[in-house]
N, C-alpha and C positions, 0 to 999 in steps of 0.2 A: 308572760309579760317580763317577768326576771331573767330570762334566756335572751329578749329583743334587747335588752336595754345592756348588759353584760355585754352581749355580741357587738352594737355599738360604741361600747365606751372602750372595748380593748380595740375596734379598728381606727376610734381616732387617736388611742396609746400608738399604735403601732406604726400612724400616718405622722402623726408629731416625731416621735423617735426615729422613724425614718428620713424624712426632711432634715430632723437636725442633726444627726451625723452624716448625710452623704448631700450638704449642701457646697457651694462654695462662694465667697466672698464675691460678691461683683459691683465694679465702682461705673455704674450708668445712672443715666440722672433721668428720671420722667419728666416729660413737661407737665404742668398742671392742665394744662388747656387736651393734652391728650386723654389724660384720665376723665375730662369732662366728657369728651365725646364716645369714654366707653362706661361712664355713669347713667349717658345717654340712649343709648344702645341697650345697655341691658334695662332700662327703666322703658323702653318702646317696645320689645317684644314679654315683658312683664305685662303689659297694658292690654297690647294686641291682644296675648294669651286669654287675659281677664275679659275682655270683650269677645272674644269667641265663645266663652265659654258662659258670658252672658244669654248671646243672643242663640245658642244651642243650646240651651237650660230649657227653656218651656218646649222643646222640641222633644228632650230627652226624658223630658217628666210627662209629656204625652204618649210617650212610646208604655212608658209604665203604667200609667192609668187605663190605656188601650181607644183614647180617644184619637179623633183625626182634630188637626187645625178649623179643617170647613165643618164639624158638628159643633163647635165650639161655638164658632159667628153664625152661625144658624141659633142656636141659641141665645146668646146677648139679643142677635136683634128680633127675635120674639119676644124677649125678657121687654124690651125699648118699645114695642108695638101696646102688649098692655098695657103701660102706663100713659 
């Protein structure tokens, strides 16, 4: 764990140190409304991501258990016929 974290903290020494001697001064202006639409952009495929990975969740947790989707609703609704 003290090797991962070492190995880490020297690549962002090394990425700070980097950038800030081989950067150089540049006078451009952002628009604010431009930054919205890449606060946008990254906050849409954040979401996307997250709902992929929702709705591939019980898919991938039935690959594990070794069930199928159709023995699952075969069940529930024998569970719903007893009662």
């Amino acid at each position: 764990m003290k090797k991962i974290i070492g190995k880490t903290l020297s690549f962002f020494y090394f990425f700070n140190c980097f950038f800030a001697l081989f950067t150089l001064p540049v006078h451009a202006y952002i628009d604010p409304s431009a930054v919205t639409y890449i606060i946008q952009g990254v906050a849409g495929v954040l979401i996307a991501l997250g709902a992929g990975l929702t709705i591939f969740r019980h898919k991938i947790f039935q690959l594990f258990k070794g069930k199928k989707a159709d023995q699952e609703e075969e069940e529930k609704i024998e569970f719903k016929d007893v009662e």
